[in-house]
C-alpha positions as CSV (number, residue, x, y, z in Angstrom):
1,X,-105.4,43.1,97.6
2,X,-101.3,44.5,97.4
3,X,-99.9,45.7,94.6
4,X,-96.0,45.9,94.5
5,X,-93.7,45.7,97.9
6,X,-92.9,49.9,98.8
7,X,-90.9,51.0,101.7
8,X,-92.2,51.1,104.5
9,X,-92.5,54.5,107.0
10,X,-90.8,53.7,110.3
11,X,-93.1,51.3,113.1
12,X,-94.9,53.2,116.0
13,X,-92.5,52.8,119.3
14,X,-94.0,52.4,122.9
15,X,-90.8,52.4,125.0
16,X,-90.3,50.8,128.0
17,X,-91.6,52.5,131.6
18,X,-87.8,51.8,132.5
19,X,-85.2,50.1,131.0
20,X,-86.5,47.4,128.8
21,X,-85.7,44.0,129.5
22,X,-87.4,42.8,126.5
23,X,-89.0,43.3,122.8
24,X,-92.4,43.0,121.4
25,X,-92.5,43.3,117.6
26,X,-96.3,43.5,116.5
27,X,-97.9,43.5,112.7
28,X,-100.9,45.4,112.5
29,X,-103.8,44.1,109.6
30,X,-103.6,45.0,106.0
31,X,-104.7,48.7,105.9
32,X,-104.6,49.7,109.0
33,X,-102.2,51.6,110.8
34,X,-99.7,51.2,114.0
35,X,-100.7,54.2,116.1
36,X,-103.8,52.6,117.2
37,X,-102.5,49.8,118.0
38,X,-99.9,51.1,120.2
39,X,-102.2,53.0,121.9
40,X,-104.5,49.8,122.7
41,X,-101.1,47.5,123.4
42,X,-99.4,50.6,125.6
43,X,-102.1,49.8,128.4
44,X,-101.4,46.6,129.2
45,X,-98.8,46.5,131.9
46,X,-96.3,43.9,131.1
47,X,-94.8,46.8,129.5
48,X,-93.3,48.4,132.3
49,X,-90.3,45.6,130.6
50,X,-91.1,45.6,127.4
51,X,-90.3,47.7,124.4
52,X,-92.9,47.8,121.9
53,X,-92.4,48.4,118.2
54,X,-95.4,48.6,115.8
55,X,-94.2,47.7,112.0
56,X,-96.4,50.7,110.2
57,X,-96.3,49.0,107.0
58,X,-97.5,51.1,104.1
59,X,-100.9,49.8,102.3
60,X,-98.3,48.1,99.5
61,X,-95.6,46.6,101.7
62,X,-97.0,43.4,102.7
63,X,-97.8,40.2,100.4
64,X,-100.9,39.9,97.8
65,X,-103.8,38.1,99.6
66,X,-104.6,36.0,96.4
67,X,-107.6,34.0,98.4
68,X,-108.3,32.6,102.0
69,X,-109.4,28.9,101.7
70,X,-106.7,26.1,101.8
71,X,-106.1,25.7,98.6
72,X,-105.6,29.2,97.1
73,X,-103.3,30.4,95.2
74,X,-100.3,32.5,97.8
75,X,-97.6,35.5,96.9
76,X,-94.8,33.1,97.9
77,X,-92.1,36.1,96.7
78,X,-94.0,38.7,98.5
79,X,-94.6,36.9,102.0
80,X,-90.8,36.1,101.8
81,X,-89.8,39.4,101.0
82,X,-92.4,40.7,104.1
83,X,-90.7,38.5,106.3
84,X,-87.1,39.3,105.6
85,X,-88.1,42.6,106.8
86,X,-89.7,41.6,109.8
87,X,-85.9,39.3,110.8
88,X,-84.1,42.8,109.6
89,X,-86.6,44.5,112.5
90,X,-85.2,42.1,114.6
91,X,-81.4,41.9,114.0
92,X,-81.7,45.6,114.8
93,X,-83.8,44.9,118.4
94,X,-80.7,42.8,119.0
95,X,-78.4,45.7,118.2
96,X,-80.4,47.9,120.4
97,X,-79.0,45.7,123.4
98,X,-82.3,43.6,123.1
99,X,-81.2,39.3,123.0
100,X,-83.7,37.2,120.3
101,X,-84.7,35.1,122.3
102,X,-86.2,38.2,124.6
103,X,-88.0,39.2,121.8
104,X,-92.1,38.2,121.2
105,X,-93.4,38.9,117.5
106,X,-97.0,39.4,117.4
107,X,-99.7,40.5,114.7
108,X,-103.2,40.7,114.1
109,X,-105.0,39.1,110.4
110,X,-102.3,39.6,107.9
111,X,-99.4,41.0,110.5
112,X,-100.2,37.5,112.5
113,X,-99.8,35.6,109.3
114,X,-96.8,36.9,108.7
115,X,-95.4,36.5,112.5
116,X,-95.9,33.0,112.2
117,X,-94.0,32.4,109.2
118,X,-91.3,34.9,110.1
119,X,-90.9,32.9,113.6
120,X,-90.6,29.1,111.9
121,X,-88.0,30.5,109.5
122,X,-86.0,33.0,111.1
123,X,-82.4,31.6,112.5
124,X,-82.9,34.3,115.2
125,X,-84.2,32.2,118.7
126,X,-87.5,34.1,119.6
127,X,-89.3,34.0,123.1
128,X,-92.7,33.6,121.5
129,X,-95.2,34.2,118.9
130,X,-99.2,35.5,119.9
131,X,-101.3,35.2,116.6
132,X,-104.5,36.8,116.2
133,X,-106.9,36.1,113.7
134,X,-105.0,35.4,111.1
135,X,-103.4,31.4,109.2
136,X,-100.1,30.3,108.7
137,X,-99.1,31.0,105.0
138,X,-97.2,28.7,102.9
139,X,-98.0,25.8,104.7
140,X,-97.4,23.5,102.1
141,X,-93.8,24.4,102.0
142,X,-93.3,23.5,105.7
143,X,-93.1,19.6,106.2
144,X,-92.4,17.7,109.4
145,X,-90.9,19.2,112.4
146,X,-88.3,22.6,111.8
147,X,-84.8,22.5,112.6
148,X,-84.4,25.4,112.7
149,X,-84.1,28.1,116.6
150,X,-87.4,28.0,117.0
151,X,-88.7,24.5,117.5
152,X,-89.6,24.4,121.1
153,X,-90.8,28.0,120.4
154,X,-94.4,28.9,122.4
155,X,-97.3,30.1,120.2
156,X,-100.2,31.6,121.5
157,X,-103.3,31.7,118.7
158,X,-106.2,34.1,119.2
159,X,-109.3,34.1,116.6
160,X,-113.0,34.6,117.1
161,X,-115.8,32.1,116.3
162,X,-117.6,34.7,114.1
163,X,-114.9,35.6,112.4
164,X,-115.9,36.3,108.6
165,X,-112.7,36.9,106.8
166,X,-110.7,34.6,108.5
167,X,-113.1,31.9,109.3
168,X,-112.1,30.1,113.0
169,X,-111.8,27.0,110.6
170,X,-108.2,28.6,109.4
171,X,-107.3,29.1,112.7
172,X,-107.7,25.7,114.0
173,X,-106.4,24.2,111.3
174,X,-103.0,26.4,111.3
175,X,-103.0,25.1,114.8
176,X,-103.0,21.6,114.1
177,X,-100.6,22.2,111.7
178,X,-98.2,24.0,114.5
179,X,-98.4,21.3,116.5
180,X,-96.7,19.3,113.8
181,X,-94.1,21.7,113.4
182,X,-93.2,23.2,117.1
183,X,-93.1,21.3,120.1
184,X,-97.2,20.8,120.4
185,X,-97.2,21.1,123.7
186,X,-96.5,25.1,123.4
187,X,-99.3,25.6,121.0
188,X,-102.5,27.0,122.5
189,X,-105.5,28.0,120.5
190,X,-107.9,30.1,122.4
191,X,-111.4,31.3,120.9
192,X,-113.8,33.7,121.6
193,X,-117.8,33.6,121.1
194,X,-119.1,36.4,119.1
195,X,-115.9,37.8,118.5
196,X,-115.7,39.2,114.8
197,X,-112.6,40.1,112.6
198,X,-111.2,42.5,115.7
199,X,-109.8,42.6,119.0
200,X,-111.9,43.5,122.4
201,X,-111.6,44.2,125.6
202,X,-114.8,42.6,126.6
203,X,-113.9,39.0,125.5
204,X,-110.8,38.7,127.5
205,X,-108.2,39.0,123.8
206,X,-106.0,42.0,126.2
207,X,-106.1,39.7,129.5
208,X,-104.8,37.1,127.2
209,X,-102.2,38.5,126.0
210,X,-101.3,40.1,128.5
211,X,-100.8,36.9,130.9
212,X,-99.4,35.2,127.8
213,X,-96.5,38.2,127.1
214,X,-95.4,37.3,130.8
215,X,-95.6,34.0,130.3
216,X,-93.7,34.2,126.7
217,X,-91.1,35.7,128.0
């Protein structure tokens, strides 16, 4: 669905109402942009604390979605390459005055893929990771328990039951497969009837999050 990795126009910023206590670093879907987004997330009123910065990645800058059943084939160069931009997005939160470990990464589809990985492999301790409809890529390559900062790390998985790109089945299995790798107990997989490949307002995604970004942090 990618073709080769570009650069990337700079992410959509929602700054803080004052001072900002705290970092949310959210991946939008493949093709779609940041601005909307930001204007959906900016209502949600844990972020009178929180910065929020929107990755804008160009239609090329992500990883090749080869397939999406368990045993497809996956653009291991590219989603490591993704994600090594996503930890430079955060090494320059923490220059900002911003500590890791006050800083949530977040995505929708592809951009949650790509949180989740980034999150287990990143040396950087991270309050949280929230997850909507989207899997875990490379799973294969991640066996046991980490070691790494992120261990005891809480994960908070979004995904709708009528959800025909990214079937729920994904979802639940990259959950059980979390629970292998984090401490289980900080794995929670909420779903929501009727809910399609999107977010809404009307099945409670927003109220999730927004409890769960309180509770992350």
């Amino acid at each position: 669905m990618c073709g080769n990795i570009m650069s990337a126009p700079l992410p959509a910023i929602v700054p803080a109402a004052r001072k900002a206590t705290a970092a949310v670093i959210f991946l939008h879907g493949l093709g779609d942009t940041g601005h909307g987004w930001a204007e959906a997330l900016a209502g949600i009123r844990i972020f009178l604390i929180f910065r929020l910065v929107i990755q804008n990645f160009a239609l090329f800058s992500r990883f090749d979605i080869i397939g999406l059943s368990p045993d497809s084939q996956e653009d291991e160069p590219g989603i490591k390459h993704a994600a090594e931009s996503i930890k430079a997005l955060i090494d320059q939160e923490v220059k900002n005055g911003i500590p890791s470990n006050r800083i949530i990464l977040g995505g929708f589809s592809q951009g949650g893929a790509l949180s989740l990985y980034t999150a287990l492999t990143t040396q950087q301790k991270l309050a949280g990771v929230t997850a909507l409809s989207c899997w875990l890529p490379l799973q294969a390559s991640f066996q046991g328990p980490i070691s790494g900062a992120n261990r005891d790390i809480s994960i908070l998985q979004c995904h709708g039951d009528s959800d025909p790109l990214v079937p729920m089945t994904f979802g639940s299995l990259t959950a059980e497969k979390l629970k292998t790798l984090v401490n289980p107990a900080n794995v929670t997989f909420k779903t929501y009837q009727g809910m399609m490949h999107n977010s809404s307002h009307q099945v409670g995604v927003w109220k999730s999050l927004d409890k769960s970004l309180f509770y992350l942090i």
